[in-house]
MDTraj code that builds the backbone (N, CA, C; nanometers):
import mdtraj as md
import numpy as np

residues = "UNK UNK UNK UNK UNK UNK UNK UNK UNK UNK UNK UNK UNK UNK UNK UNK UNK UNK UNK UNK UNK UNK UNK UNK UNK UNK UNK UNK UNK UNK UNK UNK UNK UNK UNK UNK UNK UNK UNK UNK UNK UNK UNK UNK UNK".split()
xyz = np.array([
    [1.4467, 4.6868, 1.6391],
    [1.3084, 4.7277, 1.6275],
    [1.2247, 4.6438, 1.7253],
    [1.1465, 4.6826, 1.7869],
    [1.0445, 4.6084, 1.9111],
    [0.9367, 4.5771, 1.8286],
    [0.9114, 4.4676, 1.9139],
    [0.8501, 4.3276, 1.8485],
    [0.6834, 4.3998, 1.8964],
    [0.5764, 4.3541, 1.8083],
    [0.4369, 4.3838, 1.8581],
    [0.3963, 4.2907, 1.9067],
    [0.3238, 4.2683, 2.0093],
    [0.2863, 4.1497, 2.1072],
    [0.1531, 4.1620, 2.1271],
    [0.0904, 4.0228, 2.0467],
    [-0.0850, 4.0714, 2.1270],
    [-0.0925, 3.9474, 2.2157],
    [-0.1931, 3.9633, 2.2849],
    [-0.2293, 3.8317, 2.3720],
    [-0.3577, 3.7452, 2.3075],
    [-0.3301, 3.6446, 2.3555],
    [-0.4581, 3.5635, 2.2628],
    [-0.5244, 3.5990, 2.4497],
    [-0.6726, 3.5781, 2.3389],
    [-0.8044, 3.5998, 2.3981],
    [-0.8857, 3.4612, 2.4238],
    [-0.9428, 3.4528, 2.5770],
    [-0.9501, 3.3857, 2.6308],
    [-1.0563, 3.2233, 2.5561],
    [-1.0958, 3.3010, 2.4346],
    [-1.1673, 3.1965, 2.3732],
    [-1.0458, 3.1293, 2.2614],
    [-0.9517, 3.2390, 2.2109],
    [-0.8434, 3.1527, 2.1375],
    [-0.7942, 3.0135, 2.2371],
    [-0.7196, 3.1078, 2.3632],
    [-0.6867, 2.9521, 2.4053],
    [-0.8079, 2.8323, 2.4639],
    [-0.8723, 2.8612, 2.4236],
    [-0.9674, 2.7296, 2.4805],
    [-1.0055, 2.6380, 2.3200],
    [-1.0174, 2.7307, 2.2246],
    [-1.0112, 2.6778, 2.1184],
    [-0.8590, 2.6122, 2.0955],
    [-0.7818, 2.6702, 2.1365],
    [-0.6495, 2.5884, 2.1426],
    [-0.6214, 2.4502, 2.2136],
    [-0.6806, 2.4609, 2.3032],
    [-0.7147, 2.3709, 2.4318],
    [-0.7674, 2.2746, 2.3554],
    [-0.9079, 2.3086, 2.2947],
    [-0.9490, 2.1777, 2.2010],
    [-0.9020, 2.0912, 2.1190],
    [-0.8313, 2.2155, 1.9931],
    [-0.7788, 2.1339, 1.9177],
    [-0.6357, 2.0621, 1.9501],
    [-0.5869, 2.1298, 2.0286],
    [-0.4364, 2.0459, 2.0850],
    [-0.5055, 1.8857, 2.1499],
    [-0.5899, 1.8982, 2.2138],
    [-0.6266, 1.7834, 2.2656],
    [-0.6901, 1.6904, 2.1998],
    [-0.7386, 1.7266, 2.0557],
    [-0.7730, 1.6571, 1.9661],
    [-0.6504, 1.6364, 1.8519],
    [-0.5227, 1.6137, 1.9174],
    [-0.4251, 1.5912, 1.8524],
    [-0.3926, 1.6692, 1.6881],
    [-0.4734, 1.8292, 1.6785],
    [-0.4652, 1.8856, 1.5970],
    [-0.2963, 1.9240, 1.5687],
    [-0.2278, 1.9434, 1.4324],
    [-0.0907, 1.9900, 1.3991],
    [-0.0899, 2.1186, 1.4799],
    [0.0375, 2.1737, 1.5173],
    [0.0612, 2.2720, 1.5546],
    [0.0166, 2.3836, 1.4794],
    [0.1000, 2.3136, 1.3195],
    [0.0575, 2.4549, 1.2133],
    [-0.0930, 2.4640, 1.1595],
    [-0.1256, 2.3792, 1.1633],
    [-0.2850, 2.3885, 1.1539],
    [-0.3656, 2.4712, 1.2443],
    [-0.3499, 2.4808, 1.3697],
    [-0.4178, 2.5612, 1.4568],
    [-0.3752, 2.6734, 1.4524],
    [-0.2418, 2.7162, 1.3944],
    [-0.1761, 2.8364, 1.4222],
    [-0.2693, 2.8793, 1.2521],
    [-0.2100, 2.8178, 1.1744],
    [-0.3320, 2.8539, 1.0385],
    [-0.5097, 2.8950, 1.0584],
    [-0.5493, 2.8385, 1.1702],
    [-0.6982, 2.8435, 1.1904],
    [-0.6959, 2.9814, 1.2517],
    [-0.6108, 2.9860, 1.3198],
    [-0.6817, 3.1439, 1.4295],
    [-0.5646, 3.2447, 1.3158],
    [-0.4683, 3.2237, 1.1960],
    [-0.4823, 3.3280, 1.1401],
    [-0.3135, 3.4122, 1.2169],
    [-0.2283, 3.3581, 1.2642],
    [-0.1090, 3.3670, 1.3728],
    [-0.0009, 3.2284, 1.3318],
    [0.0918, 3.3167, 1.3599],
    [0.2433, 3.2528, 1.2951],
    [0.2414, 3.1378, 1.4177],
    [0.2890, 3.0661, 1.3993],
    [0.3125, 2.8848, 1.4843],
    [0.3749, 2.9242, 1.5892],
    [0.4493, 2.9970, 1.6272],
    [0.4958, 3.0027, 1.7981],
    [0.4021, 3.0212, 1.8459],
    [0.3042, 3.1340, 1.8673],
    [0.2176, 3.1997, 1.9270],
    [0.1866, 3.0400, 2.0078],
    [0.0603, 2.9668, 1.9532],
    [-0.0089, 2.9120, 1.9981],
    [0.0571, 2.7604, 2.0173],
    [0.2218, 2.7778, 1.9920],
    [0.2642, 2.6247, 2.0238],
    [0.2731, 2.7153, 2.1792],
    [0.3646, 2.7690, 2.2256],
    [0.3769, 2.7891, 2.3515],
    [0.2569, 2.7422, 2.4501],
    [0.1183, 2.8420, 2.3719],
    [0.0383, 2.7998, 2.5210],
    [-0.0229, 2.6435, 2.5203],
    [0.0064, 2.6016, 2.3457],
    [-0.0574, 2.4095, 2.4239],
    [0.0306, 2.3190, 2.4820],
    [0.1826, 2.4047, 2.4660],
    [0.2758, 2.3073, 2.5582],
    [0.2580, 2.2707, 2.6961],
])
top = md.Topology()
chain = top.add_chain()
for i, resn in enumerate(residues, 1):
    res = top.add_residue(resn, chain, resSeq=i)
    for name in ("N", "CA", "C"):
        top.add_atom(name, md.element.get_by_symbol(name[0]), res)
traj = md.Trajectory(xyz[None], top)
C-alpha cells in the first residue's frame, strides 16, 4: 500500500528550526506540530 506524504510548510520548519535549536526533544516537537517523530527528526538533522 503507498505511503501518503505531505510536506511540512515553510513555517513548520522554521518552527522546527527553533525549537531544535532550543534543544527541544525530538518527540516533543513532533507532538507540537501534531506528526509522528520521523517527519520532523529528519529535517532538524
Amino acid at each position: 500500500m503507498p505511503r501518503r506524504y505531505v510536506h511540512l510548510s515553510l513555517e513548520d520548519r522554521r518552527k522546527i528550526a527553533r525549537w531544535h535549536d532550543a534543544r527541544m526533544p525530538v518527540h516533543e516537537i513532533a507532538a507540537r506540530l501534531g506528526r509522528k517523530r520521523c517527519a520532523d527528526h529528519t529535517v532538524s538533522a
